[in-house]
C-alpha positions as CSV (number, residue, x, y, z in Angstrom):
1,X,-38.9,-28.0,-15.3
2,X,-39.4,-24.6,-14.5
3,X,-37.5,-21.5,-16.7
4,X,-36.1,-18.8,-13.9
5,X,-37.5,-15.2,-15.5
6,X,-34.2,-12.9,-16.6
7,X,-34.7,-10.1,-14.5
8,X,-34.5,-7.1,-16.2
9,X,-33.1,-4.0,-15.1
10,X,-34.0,-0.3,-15.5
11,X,-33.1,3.1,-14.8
12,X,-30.6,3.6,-12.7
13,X,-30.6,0.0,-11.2
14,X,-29.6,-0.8,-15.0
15,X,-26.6,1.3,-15.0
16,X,-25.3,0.8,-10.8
17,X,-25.1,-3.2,-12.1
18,X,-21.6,-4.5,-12.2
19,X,-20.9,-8.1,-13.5
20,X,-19.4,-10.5,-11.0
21,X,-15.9,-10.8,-13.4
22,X,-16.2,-6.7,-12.8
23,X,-16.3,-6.5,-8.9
24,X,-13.1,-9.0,-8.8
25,X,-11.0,-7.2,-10.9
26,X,-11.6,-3.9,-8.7
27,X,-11.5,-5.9,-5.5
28,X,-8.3,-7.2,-6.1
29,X,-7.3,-3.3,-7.6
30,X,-8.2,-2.0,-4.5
31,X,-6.5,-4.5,-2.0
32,X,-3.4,-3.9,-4.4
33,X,-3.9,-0.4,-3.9
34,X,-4.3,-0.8,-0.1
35,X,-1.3,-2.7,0.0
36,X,0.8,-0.1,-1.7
37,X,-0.6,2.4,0.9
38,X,0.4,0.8,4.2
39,X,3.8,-0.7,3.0
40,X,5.3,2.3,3.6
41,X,3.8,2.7,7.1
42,X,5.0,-0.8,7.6
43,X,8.7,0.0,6.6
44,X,8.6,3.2,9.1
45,X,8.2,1.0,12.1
46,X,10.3,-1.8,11.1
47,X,13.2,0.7,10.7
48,X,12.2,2.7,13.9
49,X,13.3,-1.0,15.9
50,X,16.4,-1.8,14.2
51,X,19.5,-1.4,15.2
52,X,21.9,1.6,13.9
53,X,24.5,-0.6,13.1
54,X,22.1,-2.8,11.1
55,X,20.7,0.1,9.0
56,X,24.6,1.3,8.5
57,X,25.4,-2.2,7.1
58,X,22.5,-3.1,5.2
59,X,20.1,-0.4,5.0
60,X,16.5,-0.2,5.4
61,X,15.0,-3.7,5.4
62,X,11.4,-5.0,6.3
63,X,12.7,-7.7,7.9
64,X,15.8,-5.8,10.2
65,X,18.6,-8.0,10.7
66,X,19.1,-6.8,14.3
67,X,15.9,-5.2,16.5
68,X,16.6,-2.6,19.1
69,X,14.6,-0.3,21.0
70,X,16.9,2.2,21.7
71,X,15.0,5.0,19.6
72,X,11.9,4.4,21.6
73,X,13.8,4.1,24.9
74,X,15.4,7.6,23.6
75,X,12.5,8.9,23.5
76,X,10.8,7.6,26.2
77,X,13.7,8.8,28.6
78,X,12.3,12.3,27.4
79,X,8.8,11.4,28.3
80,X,7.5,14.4,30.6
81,X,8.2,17.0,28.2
82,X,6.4,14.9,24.8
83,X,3.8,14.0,27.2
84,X,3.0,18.0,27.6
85,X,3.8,18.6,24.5
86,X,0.7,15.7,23.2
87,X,-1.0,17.8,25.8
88,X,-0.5,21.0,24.3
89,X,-1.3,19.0,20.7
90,X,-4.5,17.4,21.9
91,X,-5.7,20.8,23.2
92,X,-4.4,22.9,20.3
93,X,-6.5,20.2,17.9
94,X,-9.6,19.6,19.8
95,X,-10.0,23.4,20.6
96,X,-9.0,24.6,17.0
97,X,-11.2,22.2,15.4
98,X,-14.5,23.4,16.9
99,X,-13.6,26.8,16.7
100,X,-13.0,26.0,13.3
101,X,-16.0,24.5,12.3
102,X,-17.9,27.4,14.2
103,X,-16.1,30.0,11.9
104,X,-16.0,28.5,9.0
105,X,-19.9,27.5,8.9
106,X,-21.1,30.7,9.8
107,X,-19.3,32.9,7.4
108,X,-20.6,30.1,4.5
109,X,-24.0,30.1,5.7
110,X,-23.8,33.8,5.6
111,X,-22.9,33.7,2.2
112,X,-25.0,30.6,1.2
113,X,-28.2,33.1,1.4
114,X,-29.4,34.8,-1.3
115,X,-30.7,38.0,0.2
116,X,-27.1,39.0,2.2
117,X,-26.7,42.3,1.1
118,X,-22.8,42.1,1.1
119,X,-22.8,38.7,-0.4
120,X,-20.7,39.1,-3.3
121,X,-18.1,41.7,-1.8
122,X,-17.2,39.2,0.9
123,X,-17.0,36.3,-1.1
124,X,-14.2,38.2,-2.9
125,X,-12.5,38.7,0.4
126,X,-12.8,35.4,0.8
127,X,-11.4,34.3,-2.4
128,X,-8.7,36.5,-2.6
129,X,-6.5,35.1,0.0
130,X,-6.8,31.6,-2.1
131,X,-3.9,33.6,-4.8
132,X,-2.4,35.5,-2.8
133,X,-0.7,35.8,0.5
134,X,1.0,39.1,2.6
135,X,4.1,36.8,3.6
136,X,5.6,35.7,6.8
137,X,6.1,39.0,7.4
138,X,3.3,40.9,7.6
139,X,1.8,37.4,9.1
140,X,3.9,37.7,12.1
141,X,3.7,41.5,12.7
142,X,-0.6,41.0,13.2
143,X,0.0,37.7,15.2
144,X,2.6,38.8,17.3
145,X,2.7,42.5,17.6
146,X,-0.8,43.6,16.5
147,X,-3.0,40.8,18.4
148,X,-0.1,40.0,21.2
149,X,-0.6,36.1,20.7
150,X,3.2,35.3,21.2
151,X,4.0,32.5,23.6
152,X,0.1,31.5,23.6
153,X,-1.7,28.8,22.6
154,X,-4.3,31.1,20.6
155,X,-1.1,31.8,18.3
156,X,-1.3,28.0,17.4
157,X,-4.9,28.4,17.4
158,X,-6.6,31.5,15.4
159,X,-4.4,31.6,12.3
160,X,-5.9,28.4,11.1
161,X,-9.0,28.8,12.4
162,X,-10.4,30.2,9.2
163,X,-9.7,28.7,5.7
164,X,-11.1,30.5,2.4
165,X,-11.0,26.9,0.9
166,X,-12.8,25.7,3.8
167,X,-15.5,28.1,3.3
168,X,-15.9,27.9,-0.4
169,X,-16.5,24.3,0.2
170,X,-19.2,24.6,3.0
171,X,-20.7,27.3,0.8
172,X,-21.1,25.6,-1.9
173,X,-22.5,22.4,0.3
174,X,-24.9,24.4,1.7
175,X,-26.3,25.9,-1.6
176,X,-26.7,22.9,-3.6
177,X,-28.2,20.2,-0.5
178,X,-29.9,23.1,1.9
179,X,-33.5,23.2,0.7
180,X,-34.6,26.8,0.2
181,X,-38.0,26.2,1.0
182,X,-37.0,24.4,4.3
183,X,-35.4,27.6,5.6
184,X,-38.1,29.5,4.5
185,X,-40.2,27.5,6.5
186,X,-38.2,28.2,9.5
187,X,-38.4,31.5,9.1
188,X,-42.3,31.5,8.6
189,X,-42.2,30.2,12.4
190,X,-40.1,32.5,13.8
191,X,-37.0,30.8,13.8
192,X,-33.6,33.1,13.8
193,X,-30.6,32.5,11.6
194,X,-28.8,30.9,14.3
195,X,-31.5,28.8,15.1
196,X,-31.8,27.8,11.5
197,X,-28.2,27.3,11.5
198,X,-27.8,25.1,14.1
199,X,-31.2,23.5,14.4
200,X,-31.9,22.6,10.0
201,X,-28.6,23.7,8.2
202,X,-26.3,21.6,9.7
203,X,-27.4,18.5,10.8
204,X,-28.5,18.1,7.2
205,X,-24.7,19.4,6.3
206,X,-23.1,16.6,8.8
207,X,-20.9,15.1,6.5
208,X,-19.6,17.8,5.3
209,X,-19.1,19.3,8.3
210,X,-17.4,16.3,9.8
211,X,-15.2,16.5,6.1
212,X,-13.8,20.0,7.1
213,X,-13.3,18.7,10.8
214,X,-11.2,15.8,9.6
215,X,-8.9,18.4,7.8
216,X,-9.0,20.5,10.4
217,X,-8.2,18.0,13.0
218,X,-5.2,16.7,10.7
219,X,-3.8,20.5,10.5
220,X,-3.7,21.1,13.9
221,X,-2.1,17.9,14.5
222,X,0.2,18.0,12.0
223,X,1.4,22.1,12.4
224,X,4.7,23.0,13.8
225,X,5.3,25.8,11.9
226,X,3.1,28.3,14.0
227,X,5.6,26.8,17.2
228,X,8.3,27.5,15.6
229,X,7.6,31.3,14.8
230,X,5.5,32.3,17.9
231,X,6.1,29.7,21.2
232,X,9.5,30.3,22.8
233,X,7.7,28.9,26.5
234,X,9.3,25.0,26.6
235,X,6.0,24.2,28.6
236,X,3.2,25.5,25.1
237,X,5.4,23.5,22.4
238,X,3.1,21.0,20.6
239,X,4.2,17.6,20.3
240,X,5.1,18.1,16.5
241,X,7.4,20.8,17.2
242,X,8.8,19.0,20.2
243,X,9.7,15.9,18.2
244,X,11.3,17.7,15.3
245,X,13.5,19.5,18.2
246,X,14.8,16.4,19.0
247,X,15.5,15.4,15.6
248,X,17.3,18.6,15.2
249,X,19.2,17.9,18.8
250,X,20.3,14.7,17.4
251,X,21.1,16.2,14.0
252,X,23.4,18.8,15.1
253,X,25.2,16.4,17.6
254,X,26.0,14.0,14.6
255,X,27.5,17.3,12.6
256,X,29.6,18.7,15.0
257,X,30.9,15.3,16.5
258,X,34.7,16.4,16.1
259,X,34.5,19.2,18.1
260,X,33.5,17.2,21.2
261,X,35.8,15.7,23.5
262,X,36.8,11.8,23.5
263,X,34.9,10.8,26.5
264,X,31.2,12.4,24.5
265,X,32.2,10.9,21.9
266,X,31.0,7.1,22.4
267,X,28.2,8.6,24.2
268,X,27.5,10.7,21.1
269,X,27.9,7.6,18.8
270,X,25.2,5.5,21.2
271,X,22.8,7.7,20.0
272,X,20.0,7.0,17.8
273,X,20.2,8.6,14.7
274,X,17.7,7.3,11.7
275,X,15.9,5.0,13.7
276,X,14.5,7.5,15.9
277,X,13.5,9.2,13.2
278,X,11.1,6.9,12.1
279,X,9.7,6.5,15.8
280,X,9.0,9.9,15.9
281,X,7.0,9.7,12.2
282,X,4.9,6.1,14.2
283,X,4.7,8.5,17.3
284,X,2.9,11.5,15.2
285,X,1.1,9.5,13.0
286,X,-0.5,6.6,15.6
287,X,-3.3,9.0,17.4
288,X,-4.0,11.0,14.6
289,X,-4.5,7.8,13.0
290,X,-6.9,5.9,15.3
291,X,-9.3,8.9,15.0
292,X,-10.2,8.2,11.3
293,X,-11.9,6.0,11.9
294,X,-14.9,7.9,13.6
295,X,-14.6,10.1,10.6
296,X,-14.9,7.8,8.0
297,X,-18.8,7.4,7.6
298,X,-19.4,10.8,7.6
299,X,-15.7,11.4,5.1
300,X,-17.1,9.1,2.5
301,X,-20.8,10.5,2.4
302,X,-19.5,14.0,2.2
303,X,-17.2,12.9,-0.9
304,X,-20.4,11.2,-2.4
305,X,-23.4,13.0,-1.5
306,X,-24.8,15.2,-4.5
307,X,-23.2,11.8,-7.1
308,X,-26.4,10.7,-7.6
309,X,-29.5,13.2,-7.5
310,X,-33.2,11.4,-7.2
């Protein structure tokens, strides 16, 4: 009878093997882990179809005692103005996330090269900013006054186009995994910066790139705060701004319920008040959501990439 050889590892093979006992215990970790994560996105829906009365009686549950779509047919009775304002959202967060990424790797390219005269005193500019701000203030004086963005969709655009964080990162990507010697190349044929840019730097900086998208993407999306300062048209409010309107309609309808006559009243008490909460959270969170996933491949390397150095 034949004796199977023990196979034995080295290098780095030796030290990347994990025992079969190993990989089950952090399988099941992570599944736990995974678990835990999309409970709570679980819990949102089922609240967002039960019924008021319900949630009154016996509170959030992830099994409801009554269903009822009455938050999504509240919202859905205000449909033409969320469906402009996911318009506005999907344009805001499509359009801000290429300009973005066009900022944001130029000025770190620009400072990823060693010979840029001004290197040092713009990477202070840059880093500045990171500790310390010049308040709403003076923020909406230059937005509103100085560059006239009010009531325009550049005002929910340009003031995050740029992030110091943003660039620090894609600086610091591009000096450590850019090969100096390839640009050199490039430059021994001729080849301008922007051509080196776009051409060698950043399809070797991909996931990276698509990294700083993601958060990009997930800002825009996510941002209100710009609507609320500089958009008083009804027709450029993003879809974050517009549901958290709604929630405030609702809100101050509950509060001042005593002051409103008897025949509002029942119509006041018909309305959805928690549950349409959470529908607006599933309604936010669902698109944002199903782009991840083209993300992923790219999120993951640019997390990893540099780990391990051959």
């Amino acid at each position: 009878m034949k004796q199977r050889k023990k196979v034995v590892l080295e290098g780095a093979e030796k030290f990347n093997k994990v025992s079969k006992s190993t990989n089950i215990a952090a399988s099941a970790l992570f599944i736990i882990l995974g678990i835990i994560c999309i409970l709570p996105v679980i819990l949102v829906f089922m609240i967002s179809i039960s019924s008021e009365q319900s949630i009154a009686q016996y509170g959030y549950r992830f099994w409801p005692k009554e269903f009822s779509l009455k938050a999504y047919k509240y919202l859905w009775d205000s449909r033409e103005s969320i469906m402009n304002a996911f318009l506005v959202s999907i344009t805001v967060t499509v359009g801000g996330t290429v300009i973005g990424l066009l900022l944001n790797t130029s000025i770190a390219y620009a400072l990823s090269r060693r010979n840029f005269k001004f290197k040092k005193l713009f990477t202070w500019i840059i880093f500045i900013p990171m500790l310390f701000s010049g308040g709403m203030i003076s923020f909406y004086i230059v937005v509103a006054t100085m560059l006239k963005l009010k009531d325009s969709l550049w005002a929910l655009i340009l003031p995050m186009a740029v992030s110091s964080f943003y660039i620090i990162i894609l600086r610091t990507f591009f000096t450590s995994t850019v090969p100096e010697s390839l640009v050199e190349s490039a430059k021994m044929d001729g080849a301008s910066q922007f051509k080196i840019l776009f051409k060698i730097v950043l399809p070797i900086a991909l996931p990276a790139i698509a990294t700083i998208g993601l958060f990009l993407s997930f800002a825009y999306w996510n941002d209100w705060y710009n609507a609320l300062l500089f958009i008083d048209d009804s027709k450029l409010v993003p879809l974050q701004a517009m549901l958290n309107r709604i929630e405030g309609d609702i809100a101050f309808i509950n509060k001042n319920i005593a002051t409103l006559g008897a025949s509002a009243v029942q119509a006041v008490k018909d309305l959805p008040n928690e549950t349409v909460k959470m529908a607006i959270v599933i309604l936010v969170v669902f698109p944002i959501a199903c782009s991840y996933p083209f993300f992923q491949k790219y999120f993951i390397s640019g997390l990893t990439i540099g780990a391990v150095k051959e």
